[in-house]
N, CA, C and O atoms as CSV, one atom per row, in Angstrom:
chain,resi,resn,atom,element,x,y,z
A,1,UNK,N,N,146.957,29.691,87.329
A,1,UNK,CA,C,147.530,28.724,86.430
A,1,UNK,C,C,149.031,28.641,86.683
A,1,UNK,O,O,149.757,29.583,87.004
A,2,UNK,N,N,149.390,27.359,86.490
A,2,UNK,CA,C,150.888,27.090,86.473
A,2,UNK,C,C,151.306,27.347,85.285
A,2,UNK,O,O,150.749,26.981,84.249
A,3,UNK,N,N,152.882,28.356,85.419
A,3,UNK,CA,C,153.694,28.466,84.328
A,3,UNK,C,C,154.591,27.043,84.166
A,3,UNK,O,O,154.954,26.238,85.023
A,4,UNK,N,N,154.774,27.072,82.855
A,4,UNK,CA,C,156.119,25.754,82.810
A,4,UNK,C,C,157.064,26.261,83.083
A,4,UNK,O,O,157.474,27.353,82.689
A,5,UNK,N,N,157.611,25.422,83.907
A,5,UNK,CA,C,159.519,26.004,83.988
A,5,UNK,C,C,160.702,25.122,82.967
A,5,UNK,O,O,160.639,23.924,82.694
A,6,UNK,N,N,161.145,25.530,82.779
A,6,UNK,CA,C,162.265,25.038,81.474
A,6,UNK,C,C,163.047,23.879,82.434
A,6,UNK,O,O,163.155,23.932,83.659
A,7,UNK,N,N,163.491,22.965,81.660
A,7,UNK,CA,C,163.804,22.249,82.499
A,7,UNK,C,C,165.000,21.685,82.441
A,7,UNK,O,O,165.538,21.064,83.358
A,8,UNK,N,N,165.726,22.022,80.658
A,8,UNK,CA,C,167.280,22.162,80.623
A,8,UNK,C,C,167.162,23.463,79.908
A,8,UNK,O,O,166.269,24.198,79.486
A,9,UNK,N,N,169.190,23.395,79.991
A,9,UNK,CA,C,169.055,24.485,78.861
A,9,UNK,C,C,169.004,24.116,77.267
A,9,UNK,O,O,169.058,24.996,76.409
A,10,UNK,N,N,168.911,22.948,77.011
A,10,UNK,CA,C,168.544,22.612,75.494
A,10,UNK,C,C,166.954,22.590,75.018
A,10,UNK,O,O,166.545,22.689,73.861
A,11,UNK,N,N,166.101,22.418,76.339
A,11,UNK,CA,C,164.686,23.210,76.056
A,11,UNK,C,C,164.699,24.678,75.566
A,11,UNK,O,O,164.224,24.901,74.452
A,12,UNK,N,N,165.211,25.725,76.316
A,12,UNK,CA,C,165.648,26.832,76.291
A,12,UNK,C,C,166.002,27.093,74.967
A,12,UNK,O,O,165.531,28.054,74.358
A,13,UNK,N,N,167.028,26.079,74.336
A,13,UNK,CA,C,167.672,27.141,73.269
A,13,UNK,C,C,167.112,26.171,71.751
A,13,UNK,O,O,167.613,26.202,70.627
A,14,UNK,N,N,165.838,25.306,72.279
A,14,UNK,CA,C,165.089,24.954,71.133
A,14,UNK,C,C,163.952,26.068,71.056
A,14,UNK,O,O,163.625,26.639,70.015
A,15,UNK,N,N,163.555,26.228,71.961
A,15,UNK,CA,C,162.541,27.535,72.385
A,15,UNK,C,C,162.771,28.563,71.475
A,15,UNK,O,O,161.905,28.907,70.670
A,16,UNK,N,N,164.088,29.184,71.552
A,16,UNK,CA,C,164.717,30.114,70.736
A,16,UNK,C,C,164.791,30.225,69.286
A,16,UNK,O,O,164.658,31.195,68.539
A,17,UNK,N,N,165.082,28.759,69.029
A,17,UNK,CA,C,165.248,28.423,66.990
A,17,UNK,C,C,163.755,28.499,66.527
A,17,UNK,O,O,163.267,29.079,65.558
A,18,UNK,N,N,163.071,27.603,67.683
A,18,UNK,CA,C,161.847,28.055,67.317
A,18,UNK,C,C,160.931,29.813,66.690
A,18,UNK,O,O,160.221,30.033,65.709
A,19,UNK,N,N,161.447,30.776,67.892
A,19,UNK,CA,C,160.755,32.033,68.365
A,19,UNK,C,C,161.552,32.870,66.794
A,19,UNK,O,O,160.820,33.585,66.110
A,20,UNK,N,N,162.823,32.704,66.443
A,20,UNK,CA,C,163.752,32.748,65.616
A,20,UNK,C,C,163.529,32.317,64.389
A,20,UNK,O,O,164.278,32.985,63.676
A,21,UNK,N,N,162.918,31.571,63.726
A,21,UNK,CA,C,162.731,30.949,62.621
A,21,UNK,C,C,161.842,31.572,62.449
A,21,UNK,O,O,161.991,32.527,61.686
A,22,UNK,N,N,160.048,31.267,63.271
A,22,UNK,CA,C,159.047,31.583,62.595
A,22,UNK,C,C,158.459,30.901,61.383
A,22,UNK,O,O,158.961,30.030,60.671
A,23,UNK,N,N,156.934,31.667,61.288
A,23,UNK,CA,C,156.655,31.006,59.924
A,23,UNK,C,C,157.096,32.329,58.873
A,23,UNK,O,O,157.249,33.521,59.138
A,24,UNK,N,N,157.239,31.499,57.442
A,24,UNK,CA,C,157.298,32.241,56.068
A,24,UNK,C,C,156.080,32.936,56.350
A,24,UNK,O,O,154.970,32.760,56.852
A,25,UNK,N,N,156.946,33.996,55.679
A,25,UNK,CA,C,155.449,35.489,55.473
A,25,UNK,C,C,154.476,35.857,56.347
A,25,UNK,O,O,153.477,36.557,56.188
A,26,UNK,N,N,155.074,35.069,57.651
A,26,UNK,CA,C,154.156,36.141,58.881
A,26,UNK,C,C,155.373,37.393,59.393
A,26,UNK,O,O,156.603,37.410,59.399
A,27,UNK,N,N,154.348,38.336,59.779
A,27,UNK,CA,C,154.896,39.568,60.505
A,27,UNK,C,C,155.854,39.156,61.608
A,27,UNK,O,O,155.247,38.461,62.423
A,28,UNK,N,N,157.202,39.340,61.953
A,28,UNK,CA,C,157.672,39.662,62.917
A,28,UNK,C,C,156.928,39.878,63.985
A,28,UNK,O,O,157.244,39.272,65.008
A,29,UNK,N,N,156.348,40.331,64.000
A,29,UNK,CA,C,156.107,41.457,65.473
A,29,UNK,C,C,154.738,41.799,65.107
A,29,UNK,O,O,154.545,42.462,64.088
A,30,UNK,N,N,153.540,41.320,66.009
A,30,UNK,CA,C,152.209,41.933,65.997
A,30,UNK,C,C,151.814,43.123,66.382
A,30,UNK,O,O,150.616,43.389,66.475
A,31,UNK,N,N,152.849,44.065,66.678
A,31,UNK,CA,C,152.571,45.353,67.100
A,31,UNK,C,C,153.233,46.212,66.066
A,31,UNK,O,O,153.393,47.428,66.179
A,32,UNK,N,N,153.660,45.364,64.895
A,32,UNK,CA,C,154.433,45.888,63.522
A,32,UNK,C,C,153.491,45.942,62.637
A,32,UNK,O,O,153.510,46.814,61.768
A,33,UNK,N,N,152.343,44.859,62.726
A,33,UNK,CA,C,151.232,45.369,61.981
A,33,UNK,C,C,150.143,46.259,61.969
A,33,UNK,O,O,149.366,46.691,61.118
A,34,UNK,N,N,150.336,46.408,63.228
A,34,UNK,CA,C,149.075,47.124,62.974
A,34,UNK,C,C,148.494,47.507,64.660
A,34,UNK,O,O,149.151,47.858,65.640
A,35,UNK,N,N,147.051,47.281,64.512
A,35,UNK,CA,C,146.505,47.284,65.390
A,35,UNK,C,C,145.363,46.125,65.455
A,35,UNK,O,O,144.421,46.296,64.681
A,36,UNK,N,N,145.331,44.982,66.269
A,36,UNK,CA,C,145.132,44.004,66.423
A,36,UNK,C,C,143.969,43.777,67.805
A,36,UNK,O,O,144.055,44.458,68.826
A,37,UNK,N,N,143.122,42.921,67.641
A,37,UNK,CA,C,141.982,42.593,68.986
A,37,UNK,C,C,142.997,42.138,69.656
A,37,UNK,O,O,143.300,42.643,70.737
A,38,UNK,N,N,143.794,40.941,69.032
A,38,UNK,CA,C,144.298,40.429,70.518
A,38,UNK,C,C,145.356,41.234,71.047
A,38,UNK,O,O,145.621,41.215,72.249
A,39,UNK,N,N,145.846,41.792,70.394
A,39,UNK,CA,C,146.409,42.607,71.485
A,39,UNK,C,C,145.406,44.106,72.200
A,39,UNK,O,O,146.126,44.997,72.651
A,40,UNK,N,N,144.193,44.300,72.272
A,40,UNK,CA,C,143.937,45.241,72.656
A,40,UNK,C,C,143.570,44.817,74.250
A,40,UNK,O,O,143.305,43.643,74.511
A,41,UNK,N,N,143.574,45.705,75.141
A,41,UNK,CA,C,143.778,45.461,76.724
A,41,UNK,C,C,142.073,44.801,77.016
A,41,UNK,O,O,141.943,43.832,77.764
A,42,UNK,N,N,140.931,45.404,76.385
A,42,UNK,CA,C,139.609,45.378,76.945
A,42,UNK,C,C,139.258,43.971,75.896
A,42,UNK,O,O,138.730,42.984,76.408
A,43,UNK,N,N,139.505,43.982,74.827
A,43,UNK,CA,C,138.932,42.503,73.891
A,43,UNK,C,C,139.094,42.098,74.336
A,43,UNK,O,O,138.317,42.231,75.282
A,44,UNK,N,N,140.092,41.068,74.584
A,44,UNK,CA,C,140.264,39.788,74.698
A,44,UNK,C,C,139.325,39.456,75.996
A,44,UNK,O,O,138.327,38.745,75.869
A,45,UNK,N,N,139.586,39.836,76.847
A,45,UNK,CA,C,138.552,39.719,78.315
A,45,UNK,C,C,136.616,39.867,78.040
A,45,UNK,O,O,135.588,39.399,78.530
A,46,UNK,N,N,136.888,40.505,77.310
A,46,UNK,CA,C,135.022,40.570,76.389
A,46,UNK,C,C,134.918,39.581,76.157
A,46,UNK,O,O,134.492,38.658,76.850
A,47,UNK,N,N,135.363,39.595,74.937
A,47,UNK,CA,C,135.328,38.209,73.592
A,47,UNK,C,C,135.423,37.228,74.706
A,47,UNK,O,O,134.393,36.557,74.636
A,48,UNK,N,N,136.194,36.793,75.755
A,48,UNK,CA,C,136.355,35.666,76.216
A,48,UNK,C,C,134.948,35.611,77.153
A,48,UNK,O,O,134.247,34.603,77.066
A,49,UNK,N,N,134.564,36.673,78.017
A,49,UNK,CA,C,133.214,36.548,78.664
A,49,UNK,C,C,132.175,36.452,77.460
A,49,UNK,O,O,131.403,35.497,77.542
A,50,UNK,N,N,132.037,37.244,76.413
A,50,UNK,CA,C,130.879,36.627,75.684
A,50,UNK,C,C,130.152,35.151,75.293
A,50,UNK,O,O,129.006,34.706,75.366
A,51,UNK,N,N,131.827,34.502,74.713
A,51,UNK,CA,C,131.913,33.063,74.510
A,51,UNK,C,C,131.143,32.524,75.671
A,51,UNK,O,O,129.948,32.231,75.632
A,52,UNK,N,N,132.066,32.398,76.888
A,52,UNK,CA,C,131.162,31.738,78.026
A,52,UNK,C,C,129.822,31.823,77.693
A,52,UNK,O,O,129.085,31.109,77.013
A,53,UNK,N,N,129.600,33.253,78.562
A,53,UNK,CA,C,127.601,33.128,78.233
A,53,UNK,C,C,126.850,32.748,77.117
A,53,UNK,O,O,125.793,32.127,77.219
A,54,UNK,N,N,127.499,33.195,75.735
A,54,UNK,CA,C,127.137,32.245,74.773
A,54,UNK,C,C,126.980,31.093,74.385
A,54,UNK,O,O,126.085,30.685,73.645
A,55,UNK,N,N,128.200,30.250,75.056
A,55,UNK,CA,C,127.742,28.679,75.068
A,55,UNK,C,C,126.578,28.607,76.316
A,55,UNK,O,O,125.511,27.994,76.352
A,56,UNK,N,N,127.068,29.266,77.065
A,56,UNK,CA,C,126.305,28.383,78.608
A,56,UNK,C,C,124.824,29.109,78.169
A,56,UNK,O,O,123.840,28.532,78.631
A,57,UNK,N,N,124.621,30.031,77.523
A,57,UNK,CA,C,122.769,30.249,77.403
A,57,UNK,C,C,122.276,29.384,76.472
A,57,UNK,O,O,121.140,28.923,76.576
A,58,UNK,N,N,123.062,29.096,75.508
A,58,UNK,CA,C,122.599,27.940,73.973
A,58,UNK,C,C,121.984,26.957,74.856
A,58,UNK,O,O,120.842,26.498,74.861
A,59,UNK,N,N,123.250,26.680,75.791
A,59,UNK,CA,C,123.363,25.201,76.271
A,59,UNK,C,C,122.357,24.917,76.953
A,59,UNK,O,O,122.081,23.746,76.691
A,60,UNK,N,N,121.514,25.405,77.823
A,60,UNK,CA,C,120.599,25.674,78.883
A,60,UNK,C,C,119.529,25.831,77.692
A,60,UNK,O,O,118.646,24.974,77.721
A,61,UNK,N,N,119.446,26.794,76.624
A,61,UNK,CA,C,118.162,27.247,76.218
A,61,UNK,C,C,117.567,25.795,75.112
A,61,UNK,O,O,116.473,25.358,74.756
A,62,UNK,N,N,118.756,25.508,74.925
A,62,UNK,CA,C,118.607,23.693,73.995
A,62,UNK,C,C,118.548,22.387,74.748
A,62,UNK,O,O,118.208,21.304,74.270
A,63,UNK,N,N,118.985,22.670,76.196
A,63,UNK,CA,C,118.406,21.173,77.074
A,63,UNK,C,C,116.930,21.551,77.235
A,63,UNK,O,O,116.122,20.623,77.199
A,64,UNK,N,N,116.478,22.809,77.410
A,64,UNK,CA,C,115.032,23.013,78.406
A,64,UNK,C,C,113.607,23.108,76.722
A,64,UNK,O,O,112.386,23.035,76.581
A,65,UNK,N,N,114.540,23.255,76.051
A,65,UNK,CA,C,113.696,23.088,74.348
A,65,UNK,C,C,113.543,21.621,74.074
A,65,UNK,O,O,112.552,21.156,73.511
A,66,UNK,N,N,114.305,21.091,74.388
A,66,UNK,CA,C,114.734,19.185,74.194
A,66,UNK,C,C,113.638,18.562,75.242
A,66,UNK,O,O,112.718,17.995,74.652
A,67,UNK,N,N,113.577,18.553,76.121
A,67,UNK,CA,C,113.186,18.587,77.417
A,67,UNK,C,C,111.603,18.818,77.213
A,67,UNK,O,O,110.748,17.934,77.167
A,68,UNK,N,N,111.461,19.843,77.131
A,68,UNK,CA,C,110.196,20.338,76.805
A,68,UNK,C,C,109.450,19.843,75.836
A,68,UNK,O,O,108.229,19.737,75.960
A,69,UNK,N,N,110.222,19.417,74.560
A,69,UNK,CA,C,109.631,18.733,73.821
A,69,UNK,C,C,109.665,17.240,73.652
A,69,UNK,O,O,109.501,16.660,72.579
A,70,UNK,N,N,109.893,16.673,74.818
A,70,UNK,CA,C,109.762,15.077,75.621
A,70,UNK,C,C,110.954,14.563,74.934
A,70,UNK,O,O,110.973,13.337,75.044
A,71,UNK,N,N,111.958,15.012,74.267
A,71,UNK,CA,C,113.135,13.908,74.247
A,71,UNK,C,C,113.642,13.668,74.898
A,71,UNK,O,O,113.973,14.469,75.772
A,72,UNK,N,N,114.116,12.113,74.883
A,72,UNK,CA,C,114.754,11.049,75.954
A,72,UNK,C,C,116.075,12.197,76.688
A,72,UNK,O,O,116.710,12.956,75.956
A,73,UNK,N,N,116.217,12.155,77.639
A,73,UNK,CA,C,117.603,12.858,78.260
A,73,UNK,C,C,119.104,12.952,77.349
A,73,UNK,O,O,119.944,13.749,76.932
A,74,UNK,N,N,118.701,11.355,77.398
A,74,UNK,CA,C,120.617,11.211,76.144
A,74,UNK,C,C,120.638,12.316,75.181
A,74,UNK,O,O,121.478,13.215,75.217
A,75,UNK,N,N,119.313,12.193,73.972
A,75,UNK,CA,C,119.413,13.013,73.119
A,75,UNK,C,C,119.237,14.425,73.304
A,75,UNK,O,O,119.502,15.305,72.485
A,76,UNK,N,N,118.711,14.573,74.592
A,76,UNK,CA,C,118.612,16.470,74.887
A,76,UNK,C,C,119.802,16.547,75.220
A,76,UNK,O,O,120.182,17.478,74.509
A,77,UNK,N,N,120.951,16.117,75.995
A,77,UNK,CA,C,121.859,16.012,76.062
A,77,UNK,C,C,122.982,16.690,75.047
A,77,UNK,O,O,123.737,17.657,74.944
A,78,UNK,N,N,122.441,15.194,74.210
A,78,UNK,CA,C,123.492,15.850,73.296
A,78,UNK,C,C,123.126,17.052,72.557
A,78,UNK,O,O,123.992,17.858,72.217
A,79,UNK,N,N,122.046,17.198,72.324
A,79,UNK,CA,C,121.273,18.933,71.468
A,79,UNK,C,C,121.944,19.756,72.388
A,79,UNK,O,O,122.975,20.222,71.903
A,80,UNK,N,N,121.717,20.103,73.565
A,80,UNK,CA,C,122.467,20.750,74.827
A,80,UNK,C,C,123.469,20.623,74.117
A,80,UNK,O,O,123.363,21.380,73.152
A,81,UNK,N,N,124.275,20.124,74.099
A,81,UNK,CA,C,126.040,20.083,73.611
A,81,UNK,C,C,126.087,20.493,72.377
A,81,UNK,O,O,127.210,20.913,72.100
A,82,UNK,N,N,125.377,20.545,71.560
A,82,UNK,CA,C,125.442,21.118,70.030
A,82,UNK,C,C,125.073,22.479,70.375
A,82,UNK,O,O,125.386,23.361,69.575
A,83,UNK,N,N,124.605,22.715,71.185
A,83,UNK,CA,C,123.473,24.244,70.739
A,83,UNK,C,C,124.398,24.704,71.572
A,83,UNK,O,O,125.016,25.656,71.094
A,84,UNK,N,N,124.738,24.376,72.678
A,84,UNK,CA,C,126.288,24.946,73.082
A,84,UNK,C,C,127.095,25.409,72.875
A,84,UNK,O,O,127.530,26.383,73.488
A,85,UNK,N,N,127.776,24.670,71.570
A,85,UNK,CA,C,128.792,24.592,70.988
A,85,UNK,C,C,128.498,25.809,69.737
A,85,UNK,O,O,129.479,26.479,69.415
A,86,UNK,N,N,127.537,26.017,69.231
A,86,UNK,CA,C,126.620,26.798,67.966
A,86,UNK,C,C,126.622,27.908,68.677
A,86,UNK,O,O,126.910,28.920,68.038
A,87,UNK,N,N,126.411,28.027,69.713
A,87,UNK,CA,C,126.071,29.448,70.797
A,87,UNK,C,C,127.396,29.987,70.876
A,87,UNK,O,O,127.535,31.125,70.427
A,88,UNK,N,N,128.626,29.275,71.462
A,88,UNK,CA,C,129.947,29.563,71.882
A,88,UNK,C,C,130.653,29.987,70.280
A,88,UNK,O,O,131.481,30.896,70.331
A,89,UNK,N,N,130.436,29.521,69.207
A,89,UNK,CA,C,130.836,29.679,68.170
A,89,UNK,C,C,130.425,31.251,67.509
A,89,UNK,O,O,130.975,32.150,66.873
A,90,UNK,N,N,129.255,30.973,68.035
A,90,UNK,CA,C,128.565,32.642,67.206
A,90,UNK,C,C,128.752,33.984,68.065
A,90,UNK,O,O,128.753,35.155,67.686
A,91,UNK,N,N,128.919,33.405,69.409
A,91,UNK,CA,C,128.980,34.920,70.137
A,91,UNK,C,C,130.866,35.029,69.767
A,91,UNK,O,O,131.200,36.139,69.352
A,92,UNK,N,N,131.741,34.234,69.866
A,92,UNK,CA,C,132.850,34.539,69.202
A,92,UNK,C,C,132.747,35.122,68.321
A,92,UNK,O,O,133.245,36.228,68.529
A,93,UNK,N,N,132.233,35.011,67.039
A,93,UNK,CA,C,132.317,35.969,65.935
A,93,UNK,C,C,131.511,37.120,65.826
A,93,UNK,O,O,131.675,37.999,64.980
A,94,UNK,N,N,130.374,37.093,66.955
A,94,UNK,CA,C,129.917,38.672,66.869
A,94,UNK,C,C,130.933,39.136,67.633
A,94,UNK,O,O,131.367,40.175,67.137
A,95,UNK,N,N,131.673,38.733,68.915
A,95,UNK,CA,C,132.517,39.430,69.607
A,95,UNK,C,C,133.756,40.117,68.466
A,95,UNK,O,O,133.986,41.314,68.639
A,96,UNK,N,N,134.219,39.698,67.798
A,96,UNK,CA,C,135.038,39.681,66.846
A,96,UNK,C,C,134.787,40.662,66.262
A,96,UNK,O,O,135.600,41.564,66.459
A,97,UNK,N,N,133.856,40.922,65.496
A,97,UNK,CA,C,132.720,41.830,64.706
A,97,UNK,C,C,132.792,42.970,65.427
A,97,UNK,O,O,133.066,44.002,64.816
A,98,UNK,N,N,132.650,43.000,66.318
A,98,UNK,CA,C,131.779,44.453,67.251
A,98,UNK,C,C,133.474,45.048,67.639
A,98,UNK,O,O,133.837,46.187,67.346
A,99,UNK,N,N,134.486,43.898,68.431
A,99,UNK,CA,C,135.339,44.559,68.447
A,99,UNK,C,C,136.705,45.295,67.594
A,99,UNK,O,O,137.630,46.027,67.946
A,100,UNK,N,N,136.311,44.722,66.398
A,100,UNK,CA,C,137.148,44.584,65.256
A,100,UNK,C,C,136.667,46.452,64.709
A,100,UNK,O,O,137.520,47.167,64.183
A,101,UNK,N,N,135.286,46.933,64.954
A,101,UNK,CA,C,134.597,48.004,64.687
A,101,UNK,C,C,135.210,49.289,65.768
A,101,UNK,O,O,135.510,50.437,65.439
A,102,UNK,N,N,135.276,48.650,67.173
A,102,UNK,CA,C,135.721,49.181,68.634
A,102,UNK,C,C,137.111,49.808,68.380
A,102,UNK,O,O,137.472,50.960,68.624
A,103,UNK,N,N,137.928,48.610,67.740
A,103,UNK,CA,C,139.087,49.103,67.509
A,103,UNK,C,C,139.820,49.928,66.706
A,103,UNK,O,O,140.706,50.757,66.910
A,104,UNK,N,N,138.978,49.316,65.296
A,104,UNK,CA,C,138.935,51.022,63.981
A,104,UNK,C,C,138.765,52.103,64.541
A,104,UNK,O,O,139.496,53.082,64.393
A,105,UNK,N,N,137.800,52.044,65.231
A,105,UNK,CA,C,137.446,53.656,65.518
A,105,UNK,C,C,138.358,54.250,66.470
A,105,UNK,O,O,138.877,55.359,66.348
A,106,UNK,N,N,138.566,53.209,67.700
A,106,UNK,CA,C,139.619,54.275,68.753
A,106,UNK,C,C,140.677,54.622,67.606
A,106,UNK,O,O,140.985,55.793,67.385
A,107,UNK,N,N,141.414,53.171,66.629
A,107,UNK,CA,C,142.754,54.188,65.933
A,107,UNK,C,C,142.316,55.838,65.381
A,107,UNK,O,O,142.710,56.999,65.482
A,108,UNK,N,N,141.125,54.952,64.685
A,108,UNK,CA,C,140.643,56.920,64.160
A,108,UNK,C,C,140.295,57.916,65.002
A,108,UNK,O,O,140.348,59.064,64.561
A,109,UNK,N,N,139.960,57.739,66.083
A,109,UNK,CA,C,139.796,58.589,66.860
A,109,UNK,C,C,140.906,59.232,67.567
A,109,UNK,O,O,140.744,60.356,68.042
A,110,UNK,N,N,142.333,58.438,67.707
A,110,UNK,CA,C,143.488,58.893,68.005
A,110,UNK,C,C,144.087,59.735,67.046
A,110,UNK,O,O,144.603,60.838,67.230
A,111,UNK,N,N,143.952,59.053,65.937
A,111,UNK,CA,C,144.528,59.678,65.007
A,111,UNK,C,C,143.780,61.096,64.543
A,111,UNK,O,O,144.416,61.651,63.648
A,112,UNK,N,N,142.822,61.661,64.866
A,112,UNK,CA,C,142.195,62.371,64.547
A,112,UNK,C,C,142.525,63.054,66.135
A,112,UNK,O,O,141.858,64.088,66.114
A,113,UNK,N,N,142.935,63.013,66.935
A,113,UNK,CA,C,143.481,64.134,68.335
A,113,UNK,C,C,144.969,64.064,67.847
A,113,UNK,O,O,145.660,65.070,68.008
A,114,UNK,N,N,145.570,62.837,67.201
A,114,UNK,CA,C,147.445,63.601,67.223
A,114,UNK,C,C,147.019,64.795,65.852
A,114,UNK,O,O,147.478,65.901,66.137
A,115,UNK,N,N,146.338,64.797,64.613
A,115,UNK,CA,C,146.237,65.905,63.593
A,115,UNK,C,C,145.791,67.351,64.447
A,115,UNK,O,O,146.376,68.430,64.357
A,116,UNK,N,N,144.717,67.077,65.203
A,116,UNK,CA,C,144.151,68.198,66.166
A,116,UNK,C,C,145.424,69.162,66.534
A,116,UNK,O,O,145.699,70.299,66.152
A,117,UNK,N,N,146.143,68.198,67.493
A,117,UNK,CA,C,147.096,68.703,68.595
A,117,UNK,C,C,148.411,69.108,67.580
A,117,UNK,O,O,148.944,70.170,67.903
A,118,UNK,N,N,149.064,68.355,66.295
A,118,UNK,CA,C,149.944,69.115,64.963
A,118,UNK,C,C,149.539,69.754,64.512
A,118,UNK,O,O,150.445,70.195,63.805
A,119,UNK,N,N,148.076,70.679,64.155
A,119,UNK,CA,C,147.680,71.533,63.746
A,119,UNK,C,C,148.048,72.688,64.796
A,119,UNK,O,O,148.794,73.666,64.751
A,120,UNK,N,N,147.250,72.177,65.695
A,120,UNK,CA,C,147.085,73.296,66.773
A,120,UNK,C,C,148.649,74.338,67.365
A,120,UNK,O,O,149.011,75.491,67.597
A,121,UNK,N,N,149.135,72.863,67.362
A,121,UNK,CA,C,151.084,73.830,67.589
A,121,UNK,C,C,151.387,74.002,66.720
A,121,UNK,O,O,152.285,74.834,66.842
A,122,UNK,N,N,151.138,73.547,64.823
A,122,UNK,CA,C,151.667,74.719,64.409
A,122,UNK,C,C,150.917,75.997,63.623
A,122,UNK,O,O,151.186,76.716,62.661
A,123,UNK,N,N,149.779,75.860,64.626
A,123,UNK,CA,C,149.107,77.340,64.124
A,123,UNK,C,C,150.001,78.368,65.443
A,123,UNK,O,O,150.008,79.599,65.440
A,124,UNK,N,N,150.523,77.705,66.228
A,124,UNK,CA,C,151.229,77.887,67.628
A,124,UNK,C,C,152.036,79.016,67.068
A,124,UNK,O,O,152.027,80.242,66.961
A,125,UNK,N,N,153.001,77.559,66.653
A,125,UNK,CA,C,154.083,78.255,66.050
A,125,UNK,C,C,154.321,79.607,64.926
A,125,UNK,O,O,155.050,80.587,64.765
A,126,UNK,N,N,153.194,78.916,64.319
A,126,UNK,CA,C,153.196,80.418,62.933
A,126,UNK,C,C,152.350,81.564,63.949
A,126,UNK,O,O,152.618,82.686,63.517
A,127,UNK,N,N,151.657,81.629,64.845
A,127,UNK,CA,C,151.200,83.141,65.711
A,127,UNK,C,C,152.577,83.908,66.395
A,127,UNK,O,O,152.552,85.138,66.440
A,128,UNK,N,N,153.831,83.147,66.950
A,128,UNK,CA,C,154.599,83.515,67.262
A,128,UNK,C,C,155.533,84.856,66.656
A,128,UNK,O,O,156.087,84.793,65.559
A,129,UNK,N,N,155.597,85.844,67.385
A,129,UNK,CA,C,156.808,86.570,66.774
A,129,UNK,C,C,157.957,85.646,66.434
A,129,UNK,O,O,158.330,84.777,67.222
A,130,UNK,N,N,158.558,85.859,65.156
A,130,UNK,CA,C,160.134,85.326,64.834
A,130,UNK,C,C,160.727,86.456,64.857
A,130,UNK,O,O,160.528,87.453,64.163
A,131,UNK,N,N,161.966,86.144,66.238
A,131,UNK,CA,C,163.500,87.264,66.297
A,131,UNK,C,C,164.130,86.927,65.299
A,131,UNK,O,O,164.220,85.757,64.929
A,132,UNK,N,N,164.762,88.108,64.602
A,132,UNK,CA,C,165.699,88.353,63.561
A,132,UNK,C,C,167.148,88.138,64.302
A,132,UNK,O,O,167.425,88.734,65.342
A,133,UNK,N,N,168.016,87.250,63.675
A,133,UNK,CA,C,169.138,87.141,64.118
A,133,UNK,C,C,169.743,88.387,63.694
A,133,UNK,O,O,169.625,88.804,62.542
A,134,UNK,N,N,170.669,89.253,64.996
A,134,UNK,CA,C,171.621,90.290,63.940
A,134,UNK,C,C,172.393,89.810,62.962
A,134,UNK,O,O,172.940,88.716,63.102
A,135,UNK,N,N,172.547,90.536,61.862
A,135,UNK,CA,C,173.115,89.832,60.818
A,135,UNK,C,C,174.644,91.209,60.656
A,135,UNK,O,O,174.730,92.436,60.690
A,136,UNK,N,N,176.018,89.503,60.398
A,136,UNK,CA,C,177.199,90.169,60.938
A,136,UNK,C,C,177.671,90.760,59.751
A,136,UNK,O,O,177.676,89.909,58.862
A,137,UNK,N,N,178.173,92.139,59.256
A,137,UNK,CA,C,178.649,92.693,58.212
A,137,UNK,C,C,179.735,92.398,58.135
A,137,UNK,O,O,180.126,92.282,56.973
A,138,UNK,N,N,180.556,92.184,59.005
A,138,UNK,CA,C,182.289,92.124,59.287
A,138,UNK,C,C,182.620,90.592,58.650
A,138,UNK,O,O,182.020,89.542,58.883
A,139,UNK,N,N,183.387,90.746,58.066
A,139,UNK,CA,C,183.730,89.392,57.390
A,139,UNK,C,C,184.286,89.054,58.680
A,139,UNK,O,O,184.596,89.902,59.517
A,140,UNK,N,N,184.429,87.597,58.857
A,140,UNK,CA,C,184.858,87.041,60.198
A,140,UNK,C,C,186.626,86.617,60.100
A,140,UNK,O,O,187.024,86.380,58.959
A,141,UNK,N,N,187.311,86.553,60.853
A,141,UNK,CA,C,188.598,86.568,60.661
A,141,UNK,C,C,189.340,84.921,60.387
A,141,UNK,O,O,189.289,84.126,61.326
A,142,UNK,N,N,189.663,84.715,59.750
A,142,UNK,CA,C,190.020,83.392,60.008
A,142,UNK,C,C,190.611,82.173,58.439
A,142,UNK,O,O,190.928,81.003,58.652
């Protein structure tokens, strides 16, 4: 895919008021909220292959149902294009679903190895001998 290239600098620094303004009462920063599908590295590439095969099996499994049941081409056609569209729609939201579940769990699952690994150093720490600083009797001069 082609990137756009800017083409003055008053594109540029509308770009900016834009990125700068924002909408009311959204987050700054999507990595300020939280933990998010679209930003996770493996979703988005799922979710986006599911969609495909989801429309394209609807689409196929509703021309050869149309078809089969002797409607004129036009109208299998268009069923094809609905059942398509019904297919591409629903595997999106199971994708959504399943990864929205994918992603709870890795946080908990991280979060449940950083408690592991703060426990573990400071059971570390408390097994350790503690050296006694010498302690100075001499009042210090000064």
């Amino acid at each position: 895919m082609a990137k756009k290239v800017k083409t003055s600098a008053a594109d540029g620094e509308r770009e900016a008021k834009k990125a700068k303004k924002g909408k009311k009462g959204a987050a700054p920063d999507a990595e300020a909220a939280g933990a998010s599908i679209a930003g996770h590295p493996r979703a988005r590439s799922s979710i986006r292959r599911a969609k495909g095969w989801g429309g394209l099996g609807c689409f196929i499994v509703g021309a050869l149902l149309s078809l089969e049941a002797s409607v004129p081409p036009l109208q299998a056609g268009e069923r094809a294009l609905v059942a398509g569209i019904a297919g591409y729609l629903v595997a999106w939201w199971i994708g959504i679903v399943v990864w929205r579940h994918i992603v709870i769990a890795e946080a908990n699952a991280a979060l449940a190895r950083l408690d592991e690994r703060r426990g573990s150093a400071a059971e570390a720490r408390r097994a350790e001998p503690v050296e006694q600083q010498p302690v100075d009797t001499q009042p210090s001069a000064g």
